[in-house]
One Martini backbone bead per residue (centre of mass of N, CA, C, O) as a GRO file, in nm:
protein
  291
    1UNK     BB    1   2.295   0.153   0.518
    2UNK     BB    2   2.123   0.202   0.814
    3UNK     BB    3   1.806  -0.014   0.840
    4UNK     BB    4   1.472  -0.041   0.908
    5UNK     BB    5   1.212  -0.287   0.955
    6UNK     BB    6   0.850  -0.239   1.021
    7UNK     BB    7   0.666  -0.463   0.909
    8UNK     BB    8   0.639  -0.833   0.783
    9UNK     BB    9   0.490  -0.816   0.554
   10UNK     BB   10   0.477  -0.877   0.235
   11UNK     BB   11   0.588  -0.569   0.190
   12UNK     BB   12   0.810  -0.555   0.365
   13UNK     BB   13   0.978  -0.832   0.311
   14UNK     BB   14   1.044  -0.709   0.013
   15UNK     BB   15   1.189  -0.482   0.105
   16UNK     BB   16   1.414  -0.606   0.275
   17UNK     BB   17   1.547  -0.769   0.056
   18UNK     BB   18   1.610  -0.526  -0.135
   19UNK     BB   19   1.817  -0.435   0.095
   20UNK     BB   20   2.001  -0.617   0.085
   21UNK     BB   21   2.074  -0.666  -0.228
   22UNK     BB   22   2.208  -0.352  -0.188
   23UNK     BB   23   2.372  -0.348   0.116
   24UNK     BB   24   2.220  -0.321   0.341
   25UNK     BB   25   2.185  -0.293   0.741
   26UNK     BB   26   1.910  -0.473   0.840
   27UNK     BB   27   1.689  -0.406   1.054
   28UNK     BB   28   1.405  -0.617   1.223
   29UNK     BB   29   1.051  -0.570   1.305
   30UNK     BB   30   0.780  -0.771   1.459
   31UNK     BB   31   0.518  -0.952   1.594
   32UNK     BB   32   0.615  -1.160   1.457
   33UNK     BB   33   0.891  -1.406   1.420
   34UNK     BB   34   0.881  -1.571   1.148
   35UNK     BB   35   0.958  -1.311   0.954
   36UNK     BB   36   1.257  -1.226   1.106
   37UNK     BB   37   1.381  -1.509   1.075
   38UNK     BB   38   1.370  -1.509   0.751
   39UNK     BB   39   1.572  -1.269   0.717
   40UNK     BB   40   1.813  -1.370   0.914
   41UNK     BB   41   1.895  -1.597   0.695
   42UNK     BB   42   1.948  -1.321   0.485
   43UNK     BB   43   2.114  -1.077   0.694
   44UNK     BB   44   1.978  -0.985   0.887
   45UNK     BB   45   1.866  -0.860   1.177
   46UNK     BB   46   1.683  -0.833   1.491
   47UNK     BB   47   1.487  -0.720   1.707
   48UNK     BB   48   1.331  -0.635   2.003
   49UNK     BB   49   1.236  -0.359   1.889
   50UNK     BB   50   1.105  -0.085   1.735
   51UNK     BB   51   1.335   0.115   1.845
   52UNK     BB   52   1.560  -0.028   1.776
   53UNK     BB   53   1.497   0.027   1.446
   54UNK     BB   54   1.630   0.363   1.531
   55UNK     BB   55   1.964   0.315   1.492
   56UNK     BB   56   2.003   0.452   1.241
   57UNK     BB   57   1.986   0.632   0.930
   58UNK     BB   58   1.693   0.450   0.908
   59UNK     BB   59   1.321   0.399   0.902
   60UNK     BB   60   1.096   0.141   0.771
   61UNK     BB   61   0.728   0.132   0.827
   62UNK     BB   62   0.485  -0.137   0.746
   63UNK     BB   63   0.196  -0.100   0.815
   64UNK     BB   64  -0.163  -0.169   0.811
   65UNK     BB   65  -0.238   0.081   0.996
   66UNK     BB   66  -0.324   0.339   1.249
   67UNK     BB   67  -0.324   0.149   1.459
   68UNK     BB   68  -0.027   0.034   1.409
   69UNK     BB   69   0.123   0.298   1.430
   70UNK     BB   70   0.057   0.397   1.684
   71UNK     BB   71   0.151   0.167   1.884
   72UNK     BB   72   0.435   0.130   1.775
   73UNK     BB   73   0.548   0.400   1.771
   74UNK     BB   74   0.391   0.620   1.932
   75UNK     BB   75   0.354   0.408   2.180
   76UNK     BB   76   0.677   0.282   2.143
   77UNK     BB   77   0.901   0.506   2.170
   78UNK     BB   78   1.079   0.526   1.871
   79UNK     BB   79   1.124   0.832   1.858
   80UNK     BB   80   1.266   0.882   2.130
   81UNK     BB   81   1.515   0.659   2.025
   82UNK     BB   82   1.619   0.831   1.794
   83UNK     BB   83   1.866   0.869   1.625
   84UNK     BB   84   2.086   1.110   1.504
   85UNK     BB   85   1.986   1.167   1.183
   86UNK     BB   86   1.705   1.005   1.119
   87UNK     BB   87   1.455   0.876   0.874
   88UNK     BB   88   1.195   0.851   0.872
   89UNK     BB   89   0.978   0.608   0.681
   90UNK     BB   90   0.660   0.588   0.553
   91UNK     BB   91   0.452   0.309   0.384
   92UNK     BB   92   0.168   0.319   0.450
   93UNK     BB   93  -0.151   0.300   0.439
   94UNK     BB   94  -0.292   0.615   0.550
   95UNK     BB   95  -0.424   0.877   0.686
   96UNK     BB   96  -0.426   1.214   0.654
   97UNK     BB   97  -0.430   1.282   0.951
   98UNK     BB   98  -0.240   1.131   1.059
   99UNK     BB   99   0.004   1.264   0.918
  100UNK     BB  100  -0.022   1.540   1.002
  101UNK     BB  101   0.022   1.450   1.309
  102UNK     BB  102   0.327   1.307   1.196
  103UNK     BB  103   0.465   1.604   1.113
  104UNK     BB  104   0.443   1.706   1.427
  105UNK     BB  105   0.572   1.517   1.593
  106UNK     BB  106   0.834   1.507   1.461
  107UNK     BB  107   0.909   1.805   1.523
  108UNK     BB  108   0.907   1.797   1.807
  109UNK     BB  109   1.141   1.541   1.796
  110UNK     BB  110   1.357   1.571   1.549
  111UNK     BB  111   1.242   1.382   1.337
  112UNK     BB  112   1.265   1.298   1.022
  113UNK     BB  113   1.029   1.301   0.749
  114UNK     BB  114   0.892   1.043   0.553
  115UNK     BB  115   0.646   0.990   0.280
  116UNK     BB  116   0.627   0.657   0.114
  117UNK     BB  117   0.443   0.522  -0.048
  118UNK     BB  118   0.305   0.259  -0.295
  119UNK     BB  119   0.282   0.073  -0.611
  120UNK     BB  120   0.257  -0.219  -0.570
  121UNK     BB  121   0.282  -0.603  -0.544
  122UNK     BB  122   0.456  -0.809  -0.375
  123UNK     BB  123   0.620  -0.876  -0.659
  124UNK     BB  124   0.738  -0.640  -0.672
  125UNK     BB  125   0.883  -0.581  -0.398
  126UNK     BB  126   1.078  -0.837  -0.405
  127UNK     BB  127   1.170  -0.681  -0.716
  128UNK     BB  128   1.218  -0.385  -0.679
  129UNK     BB  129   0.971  -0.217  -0.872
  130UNK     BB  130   0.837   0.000  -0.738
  131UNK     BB  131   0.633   0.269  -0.657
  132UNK     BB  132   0.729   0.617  -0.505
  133UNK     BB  133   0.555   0.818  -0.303
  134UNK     BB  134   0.709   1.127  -0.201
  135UNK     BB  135   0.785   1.338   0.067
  136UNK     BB  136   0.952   1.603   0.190
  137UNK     BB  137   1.229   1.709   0.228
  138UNK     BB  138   1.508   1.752   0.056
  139UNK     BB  139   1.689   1.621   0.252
  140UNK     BB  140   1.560   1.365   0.334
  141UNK     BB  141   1.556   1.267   0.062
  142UNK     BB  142   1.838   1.247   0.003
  143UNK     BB  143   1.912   1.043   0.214
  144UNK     BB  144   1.668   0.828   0.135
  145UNK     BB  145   1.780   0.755  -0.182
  146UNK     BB  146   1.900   0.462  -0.167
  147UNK     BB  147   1.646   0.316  -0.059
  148UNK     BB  148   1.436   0.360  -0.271
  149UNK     BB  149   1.574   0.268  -0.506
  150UNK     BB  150   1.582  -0.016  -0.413
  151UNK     BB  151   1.228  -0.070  -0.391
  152UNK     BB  152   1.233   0.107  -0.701
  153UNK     BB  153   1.176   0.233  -1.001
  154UNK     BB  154   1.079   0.469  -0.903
  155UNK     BB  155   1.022   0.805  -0.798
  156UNK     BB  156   0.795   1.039  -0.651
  157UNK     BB  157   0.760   1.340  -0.607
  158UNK     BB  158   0.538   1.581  -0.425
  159UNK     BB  159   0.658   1.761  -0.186
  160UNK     BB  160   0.731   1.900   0.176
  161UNK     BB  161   0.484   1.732   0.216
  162UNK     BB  162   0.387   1.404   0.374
  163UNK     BB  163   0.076   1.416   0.305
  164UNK     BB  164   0.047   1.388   0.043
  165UNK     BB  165   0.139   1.122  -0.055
  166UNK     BB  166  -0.121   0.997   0.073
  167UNK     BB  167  -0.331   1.128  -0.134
  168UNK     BB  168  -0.220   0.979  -0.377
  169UNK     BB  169  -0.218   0.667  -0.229
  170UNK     BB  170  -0.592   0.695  -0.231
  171UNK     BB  171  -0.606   0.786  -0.532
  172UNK     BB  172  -0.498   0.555  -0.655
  173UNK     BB  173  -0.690   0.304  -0.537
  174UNK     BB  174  -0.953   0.442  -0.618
  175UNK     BB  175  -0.883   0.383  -0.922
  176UNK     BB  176  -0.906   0.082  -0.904
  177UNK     BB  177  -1.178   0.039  -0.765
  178UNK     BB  178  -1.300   0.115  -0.983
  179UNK     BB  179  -1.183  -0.062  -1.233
  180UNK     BB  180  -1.276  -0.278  -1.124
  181UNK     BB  181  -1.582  -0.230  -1.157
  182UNK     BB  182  -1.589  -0.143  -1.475
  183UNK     BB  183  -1.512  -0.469  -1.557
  184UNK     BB  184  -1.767  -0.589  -1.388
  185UNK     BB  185  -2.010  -0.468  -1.542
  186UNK     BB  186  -1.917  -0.515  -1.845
  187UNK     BB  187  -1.851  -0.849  -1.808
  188UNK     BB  188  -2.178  -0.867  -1.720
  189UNK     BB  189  -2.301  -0.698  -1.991
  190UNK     BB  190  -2.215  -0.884  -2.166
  191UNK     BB  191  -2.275  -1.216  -2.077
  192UNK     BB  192  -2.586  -1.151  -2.065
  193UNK     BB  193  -2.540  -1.055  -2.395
  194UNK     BB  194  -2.368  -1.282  -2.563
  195UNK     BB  195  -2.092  -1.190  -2.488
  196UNK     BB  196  -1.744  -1.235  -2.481
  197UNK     BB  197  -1.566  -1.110  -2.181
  198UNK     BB  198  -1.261  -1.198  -2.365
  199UNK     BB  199  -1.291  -1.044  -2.617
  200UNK     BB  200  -1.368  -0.771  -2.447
  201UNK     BB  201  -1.100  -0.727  -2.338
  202UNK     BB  202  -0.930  -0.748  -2.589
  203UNK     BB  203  -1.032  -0.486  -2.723
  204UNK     BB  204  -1.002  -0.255  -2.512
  205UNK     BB  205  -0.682  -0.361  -2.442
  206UNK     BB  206  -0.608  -0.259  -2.735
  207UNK     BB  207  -0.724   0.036  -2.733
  208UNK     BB  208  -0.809   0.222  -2.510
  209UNK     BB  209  -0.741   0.052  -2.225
  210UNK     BB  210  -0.397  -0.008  -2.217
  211UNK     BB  211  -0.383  -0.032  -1.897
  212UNK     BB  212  -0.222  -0.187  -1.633
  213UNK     BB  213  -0.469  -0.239  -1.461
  214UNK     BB  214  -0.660  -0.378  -1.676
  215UNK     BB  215  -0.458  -0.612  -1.729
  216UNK     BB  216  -0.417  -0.724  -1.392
  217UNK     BB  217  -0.767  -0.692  -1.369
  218UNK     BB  218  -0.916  -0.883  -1.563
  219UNK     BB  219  -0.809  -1.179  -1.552
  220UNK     BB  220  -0.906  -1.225  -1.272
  221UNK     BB  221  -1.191  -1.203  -1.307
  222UNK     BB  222  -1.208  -1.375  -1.560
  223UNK     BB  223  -1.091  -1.615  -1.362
  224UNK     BB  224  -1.138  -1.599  -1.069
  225UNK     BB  225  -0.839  -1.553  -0.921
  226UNK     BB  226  -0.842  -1.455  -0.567
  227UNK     BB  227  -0.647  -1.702  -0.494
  228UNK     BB  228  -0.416  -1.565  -0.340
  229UNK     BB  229  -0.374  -1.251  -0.175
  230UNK     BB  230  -0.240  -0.949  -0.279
  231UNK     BB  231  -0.513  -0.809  -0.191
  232UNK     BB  232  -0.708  -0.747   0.068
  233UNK     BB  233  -1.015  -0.665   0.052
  234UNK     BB  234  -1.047  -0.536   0.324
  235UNK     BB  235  -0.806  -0.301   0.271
  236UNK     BB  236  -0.969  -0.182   0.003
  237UNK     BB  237  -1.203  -0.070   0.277
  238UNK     BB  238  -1.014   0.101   0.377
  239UNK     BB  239  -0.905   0.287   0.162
  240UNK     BB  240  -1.221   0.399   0.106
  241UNK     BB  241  -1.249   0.524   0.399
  242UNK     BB  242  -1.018   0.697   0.397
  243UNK     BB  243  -1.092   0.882   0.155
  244UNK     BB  244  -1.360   0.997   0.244
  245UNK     BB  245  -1.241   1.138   0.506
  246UNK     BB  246  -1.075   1.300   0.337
  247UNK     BB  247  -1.304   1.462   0.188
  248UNK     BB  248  -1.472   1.555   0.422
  249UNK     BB  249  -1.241   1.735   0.512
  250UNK     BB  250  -1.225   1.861   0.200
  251UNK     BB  251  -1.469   1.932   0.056
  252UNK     BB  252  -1.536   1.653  -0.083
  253UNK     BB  253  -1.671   1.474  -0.297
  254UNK     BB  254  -1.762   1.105  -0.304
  255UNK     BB  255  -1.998   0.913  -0.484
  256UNK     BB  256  -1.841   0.655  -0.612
  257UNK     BB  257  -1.698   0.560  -0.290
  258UNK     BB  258  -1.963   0.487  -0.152
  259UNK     BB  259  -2.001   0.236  -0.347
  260UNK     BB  260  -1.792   0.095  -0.309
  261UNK     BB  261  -1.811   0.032  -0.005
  262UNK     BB  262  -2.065  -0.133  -0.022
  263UNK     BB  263  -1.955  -0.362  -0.187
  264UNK     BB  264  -1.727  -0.431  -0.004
  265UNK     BB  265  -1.941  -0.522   0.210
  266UNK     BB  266  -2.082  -0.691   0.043
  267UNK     BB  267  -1.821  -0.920   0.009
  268UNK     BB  268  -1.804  -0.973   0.275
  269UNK     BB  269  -2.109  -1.082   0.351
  270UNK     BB  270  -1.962  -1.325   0.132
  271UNK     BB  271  -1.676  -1.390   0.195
  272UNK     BB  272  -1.408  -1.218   0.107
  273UNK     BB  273  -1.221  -1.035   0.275
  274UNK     BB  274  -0.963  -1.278   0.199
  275UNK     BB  275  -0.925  -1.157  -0.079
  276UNK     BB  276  -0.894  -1.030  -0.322
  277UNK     BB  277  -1.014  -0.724  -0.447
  278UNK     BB  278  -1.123  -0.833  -0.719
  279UNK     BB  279  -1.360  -1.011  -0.560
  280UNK     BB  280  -1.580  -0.761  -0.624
  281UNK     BB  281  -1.700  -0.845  -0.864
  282UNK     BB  282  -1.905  -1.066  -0.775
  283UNK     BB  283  -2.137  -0.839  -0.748
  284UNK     BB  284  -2.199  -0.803  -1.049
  285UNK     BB  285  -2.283  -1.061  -1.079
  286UNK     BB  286  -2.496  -1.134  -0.913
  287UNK     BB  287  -2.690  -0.935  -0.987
  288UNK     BB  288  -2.693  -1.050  -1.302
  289UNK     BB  289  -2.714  -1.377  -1.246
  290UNK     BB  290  -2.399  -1.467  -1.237
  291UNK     BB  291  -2.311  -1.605  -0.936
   0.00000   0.00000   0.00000
């Protein structure tokens, strides 16, 4: 399939590398060229513009947030110059209400649309191993479905509106910050009265918690290894205030998520921003004295 692909930060040059890997034809699109260039020289095009890479089959979005998606597609005029019957594909982690206004917007402009957010850090999708959160009409995801293969290793239907996808990629974000957090101060409640909490996070996830997420984040608190940032601090405290909104806006209360959001600014004005988001748990061992 020709295929673009818009925003080439870790998460986006990874899937299209795999979309290379896979044989697909893709053009490249980049704020920045140096990483368009290094794509180029593994077999992409380059576009000139955001515009360009709507010129095939399909393009695959990777933007950074809600500001990054309005200035560059619906700024940048790429729906109005969509190829007749391709199909945006939108891996982002945007706001739900962005997502419902881009269902409208799609519609009116007859541009087939499809919310795709991903799960897993940048090595998982260099290696084409992620998880799919995929949402939109039954044709449209069929036409698109040899390039989420080529991305994920699993696909996951959520329904044919593509806003759901967005909700469930915040529910989940949202249960890692949990994660985080319930990590960090168990690992500071133990460390505090004299238990190792190496042993402690061995015991947990040998027994009841042996869920990916706590394997994962577990050993980088417990080494403290935050840098270089598999995802930033700062997008962590994006994604929590996305939750919330959209929690407010759907009259659901998060009040364990109002807790994240003050930890995750505890942690940015400690300096950890650039760190990885694991790097909130500092908060908590600060507070126990162990900081």
């Amino acid at each position: 399939m020709k295929v673009g692909v818009i925003g080439l930060g870790a998460m986006g040059a990874g899937l299209a590398e795999s979309l290379l890997r896979a044989g697909h034809e893709v053009t490249v699109w980049n704020r920045s060229k140096g990483p368009a260039d290094d794509l180029a020289g593994k077999g992409a095009k380059v576009a000139a513009t955001p515009a360009d890479a709507f010129a095939g089959d399909a393009a695959i979005t990777m933007l950074a947030n809600d500001e990054a998606v309005r200035e560059v597609i619906l700024g940048g005029g790429a729906l109005d110059r969509a190829a007749p019957g391709l199909v945006h594909v939108l891996s982002a982690t945007i706001s739900v209400a962005l997502a419902r206004e881009l269902e409208t917007v799609h519609a009116d402009k007859d541009v087939a649309f499809v919310s795709a957010p991903v799960l897993g850090r940048p090595d998982v999708a260099e290696k084409g191993e992620l998880n799919v959160l995929a949402a939109g009409s039954a044709d449209a995801l069929a036409k698109v479905q040899p390039l989420l293969d080529a991305i994920g290793r699993k696909t996951w239907p959520l329904g044919d509106k593509p806003h759901l996808a967005n909700v469930a990629k915040l529910a989940a974000n949202f249960m890692i910050a949990v994660t985080i957090e319930t990590l960090a101060e168990t690992f500071a409640f133990a460390e505090k009265q004299g238990l190792d909490p190496n042993s402690f996070y061995e015991l947990i996830t040998g027994t009841l918690f042996a869920a990916p997420a706590f394997k994962v984040y577990g050993p980088l608190i417990l080494a403290k290894e935050f840098e270089p940032a598999k995802f930033k601090l700062k997008l962590g405290l994006k994604d929590i205030r996305l939750a919330l909104a959209a929690g407010e806006a759907a009259e659901v209360p998060l009040p364990f998520a109002s807790v994240l959001r003050d930890n995750f600014v505890d942690a940015i004005a400690n300096g950890a921003g650039e760190k990885d988001w694991s790097a909130m748990s500092e908060v908590a061992f600060r507070r126990a004295g162990l900081g």
